[in-house]
C-alpha positions as CSV (number, residue, x, y, z in Angstrom):
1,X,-48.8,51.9,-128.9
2,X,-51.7,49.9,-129.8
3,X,-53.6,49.2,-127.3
4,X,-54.9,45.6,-128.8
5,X,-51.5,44.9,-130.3
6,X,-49.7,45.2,-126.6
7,X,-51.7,42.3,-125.2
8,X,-50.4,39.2,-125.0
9,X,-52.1,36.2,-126.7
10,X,-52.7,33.6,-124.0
11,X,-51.9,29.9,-125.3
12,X,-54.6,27.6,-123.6
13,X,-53.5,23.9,-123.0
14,X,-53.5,21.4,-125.8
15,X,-52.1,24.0,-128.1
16,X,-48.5,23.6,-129.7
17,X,-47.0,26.8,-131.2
18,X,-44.0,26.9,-133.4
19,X,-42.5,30.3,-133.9
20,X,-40.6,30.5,-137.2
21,X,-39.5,33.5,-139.1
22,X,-42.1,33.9,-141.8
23,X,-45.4,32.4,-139.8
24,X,-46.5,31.2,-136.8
25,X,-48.0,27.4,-136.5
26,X,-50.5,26.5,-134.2
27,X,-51.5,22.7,-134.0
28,X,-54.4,21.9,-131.7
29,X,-57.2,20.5,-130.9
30,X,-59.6,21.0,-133.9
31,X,-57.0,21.4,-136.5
32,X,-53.8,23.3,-137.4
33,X,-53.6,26.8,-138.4
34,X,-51.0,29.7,-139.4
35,X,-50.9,33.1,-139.3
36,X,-48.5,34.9,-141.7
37,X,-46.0,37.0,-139.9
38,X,-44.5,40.9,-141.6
39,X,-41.6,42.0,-142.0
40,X,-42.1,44.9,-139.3
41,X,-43.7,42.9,-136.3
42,X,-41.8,40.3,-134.2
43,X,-43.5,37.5,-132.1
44,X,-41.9,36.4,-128.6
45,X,-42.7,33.5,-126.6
46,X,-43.0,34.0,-122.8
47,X,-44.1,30.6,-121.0
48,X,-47.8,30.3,-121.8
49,X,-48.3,33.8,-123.8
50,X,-47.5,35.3,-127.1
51,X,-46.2,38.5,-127.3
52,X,-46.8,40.8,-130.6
53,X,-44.2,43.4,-130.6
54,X,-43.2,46.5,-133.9
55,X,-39.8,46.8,-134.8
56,X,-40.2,50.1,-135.5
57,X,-42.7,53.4,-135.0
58,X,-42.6,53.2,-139.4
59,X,-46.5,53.9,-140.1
60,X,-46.6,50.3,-141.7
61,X,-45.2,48.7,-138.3
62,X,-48.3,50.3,-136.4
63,X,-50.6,49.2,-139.1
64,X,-49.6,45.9,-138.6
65,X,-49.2,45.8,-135.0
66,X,-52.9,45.3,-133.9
67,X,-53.5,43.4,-136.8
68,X,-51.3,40.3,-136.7
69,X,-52.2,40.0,-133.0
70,X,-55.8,39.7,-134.0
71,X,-55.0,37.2,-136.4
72,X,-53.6,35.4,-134.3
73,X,-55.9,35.4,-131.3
74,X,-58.4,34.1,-133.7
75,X,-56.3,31.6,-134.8
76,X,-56.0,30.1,-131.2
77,X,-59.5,30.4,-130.8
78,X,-60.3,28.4,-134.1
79,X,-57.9,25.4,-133.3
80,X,-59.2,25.2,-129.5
81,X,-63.1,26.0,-129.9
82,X,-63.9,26.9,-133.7
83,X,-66.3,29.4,-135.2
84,X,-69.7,29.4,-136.5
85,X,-71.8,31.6,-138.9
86,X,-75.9,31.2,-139.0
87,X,-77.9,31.6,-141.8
88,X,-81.7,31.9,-142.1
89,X,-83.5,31.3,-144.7
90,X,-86.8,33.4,-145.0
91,X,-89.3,32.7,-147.4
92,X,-92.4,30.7,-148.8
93,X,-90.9,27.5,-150.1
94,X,-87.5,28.5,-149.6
95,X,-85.8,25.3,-148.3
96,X,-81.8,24.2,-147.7
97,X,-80.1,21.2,-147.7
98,X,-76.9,19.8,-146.7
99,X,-75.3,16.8,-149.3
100,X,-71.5,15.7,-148.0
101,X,-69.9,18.7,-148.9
102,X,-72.4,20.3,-150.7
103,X,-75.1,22.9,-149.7
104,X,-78.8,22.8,-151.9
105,X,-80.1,26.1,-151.8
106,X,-83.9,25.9,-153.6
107,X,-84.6,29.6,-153.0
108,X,-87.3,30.7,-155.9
109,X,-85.1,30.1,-158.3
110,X,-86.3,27.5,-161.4
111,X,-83.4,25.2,-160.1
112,X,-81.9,24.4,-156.8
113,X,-78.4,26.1,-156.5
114,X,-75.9,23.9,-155.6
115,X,-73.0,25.5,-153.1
116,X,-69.7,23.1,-153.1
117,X,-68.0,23.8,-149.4
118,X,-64.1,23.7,-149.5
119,X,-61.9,22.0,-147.2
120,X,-61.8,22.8,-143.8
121,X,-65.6,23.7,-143.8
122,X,-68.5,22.1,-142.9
123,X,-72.5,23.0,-142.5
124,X,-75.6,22.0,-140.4
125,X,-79.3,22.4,-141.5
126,X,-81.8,22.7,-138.5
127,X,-85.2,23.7,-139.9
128,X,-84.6,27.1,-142.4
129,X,-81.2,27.6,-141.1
130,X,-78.0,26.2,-142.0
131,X,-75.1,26.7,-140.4
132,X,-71.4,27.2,-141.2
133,X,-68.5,26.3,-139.0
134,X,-64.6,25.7,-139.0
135,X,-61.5,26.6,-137.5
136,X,-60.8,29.6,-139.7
137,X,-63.2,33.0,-139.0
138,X,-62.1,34.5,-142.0
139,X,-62.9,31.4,-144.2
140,X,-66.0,30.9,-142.5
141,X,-67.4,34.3,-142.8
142,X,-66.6,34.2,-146.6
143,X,-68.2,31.1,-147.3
144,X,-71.4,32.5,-145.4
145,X,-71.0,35.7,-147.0
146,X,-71.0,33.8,-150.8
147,X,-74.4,31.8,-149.8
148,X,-76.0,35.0,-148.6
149,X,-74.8,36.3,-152.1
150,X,-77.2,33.7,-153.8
151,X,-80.3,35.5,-153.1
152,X,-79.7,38.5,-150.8
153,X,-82.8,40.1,-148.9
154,X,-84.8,42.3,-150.2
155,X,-86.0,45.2,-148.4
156,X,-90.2,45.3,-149.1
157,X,-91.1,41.7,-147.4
158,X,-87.4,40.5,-146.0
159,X,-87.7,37.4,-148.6
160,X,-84.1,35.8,-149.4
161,X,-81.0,34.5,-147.3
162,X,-80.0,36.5,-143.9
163,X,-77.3,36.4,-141.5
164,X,-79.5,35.6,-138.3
165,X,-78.2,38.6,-136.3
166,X,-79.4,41.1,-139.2
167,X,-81.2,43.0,-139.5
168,X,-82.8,44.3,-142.8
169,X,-84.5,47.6,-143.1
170,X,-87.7,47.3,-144.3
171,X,-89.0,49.8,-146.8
172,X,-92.9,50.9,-147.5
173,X,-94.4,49.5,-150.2
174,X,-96.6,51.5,-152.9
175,X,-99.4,53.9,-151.6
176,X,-102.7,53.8,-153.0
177,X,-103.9,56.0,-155.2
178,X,-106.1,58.4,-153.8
C-alpha cells in the first residue's frame, strides 16, 4: 500500500468538492481547480476528508495511487492558499519588470525579452526578484522554469536567472600560466 496514497486529503472550510466519475472539482477560495481521475483509482468522500483508494494491486493502479492523491492535496492547497515561485535575477545591469500580463526580462541580451504570462498566473517584482504565483503548482513551476530558461546561470561568476533556493556550483576559472 502506499504509504502517501492511504492518507486522507483533509478538505478545509470554504472548499466545495464535487466528486464525478472522470475528475474531481474543487471550487474555493482563490479559484477553481480539477484534478483528473484514472481509470484504476476511486475517490470516496467521508464528512470532511477525501479518500484515494486502487481498485486493484495491477502495477498501474499502485502507480497511480500516490500520485492522484498528491495531485489532489495540491490542488486543495492552491484554491485555499496558492503557491509561489521566486526568481533572482543576478547580474550587472540585469533588470525585470512586470507590464499587466507581461514580464520584461533585459538580461544582457541586445533587446529586452518579453515573457507573456497565461491565465491563471500572475508576477511581483521587488528589487532583482520577481515572483510567480497561482493556484496551480504545476503551472506555476513551469512558467518559472521557462523564465529561468531565458538566460540560465552560468557556472564561472553565477551571472543569469536563478530559482532563489539554488544553488549553482561554481566552477574555477582559468589558471595562470606559470
Amino acid at each position: 500500500m502506499s504509504r502517501i496514497g492511504k492518507l486522507p486529503v483533509q478538505i478545509p472550510q470554504g472548499v466545495e468538492v464535487t466528486l464525478n466519475k472522470d475528475s474531481v472539482d474543487l471550487k474555493g477560495p482563490k479559484g477553481e481547480l480539477q484534478v483528473p481521475a484514472h481509470t484504476k483509482i476511486r475517490f470516496a468522500q467521508e464528512g470532511d476528508a477525501i479518500l484515494v483508494n486502487r481498485v486493484d494491486d495491477s502495477r498501474p493502479a499502485k502507480e497511480q495511487h500516490g500520485l492522484r492523491r498528491t495531485l489532489l492535496q495540491n490542488a486543495v492547497d492552491g484554491v485555499t492558499k496558492g503557491f509561489e515561485k521566486g526568481l533572482e535575477l543576478v547580474g550587472v545591469g540585469y533588470r525585470v519588470a512586470v507590464k499587466g500580463q507581461t514580464v520584461e526580462l533585459n538580461v544582457g541580451y541586445s533587446n529586452p525579452v518579453e515573457f507573456s504570462l497565461p491565465d491563471g498566473i500572475s508576477a511581483r517584482v521587488e528589487g532583482n526578484k520577481i515572483f510567480i504565483a497561482g493556484i496551480d503548482k504545476q503551472l506555476v513551476g513551469e512558467i518559472a522554469a521557462q523564465i529561468r530558461r531565458v538566460r540560465p546561470p552560468e557556472p564561472y561568476k553565477g551571472k543569469g536567472i536563478k530559482f532563489i533556493d539554488e544553488q549553482i556550483r561554481r566552477k574555477a576559472g582559468k589558471s595562470a600560466k606559470k
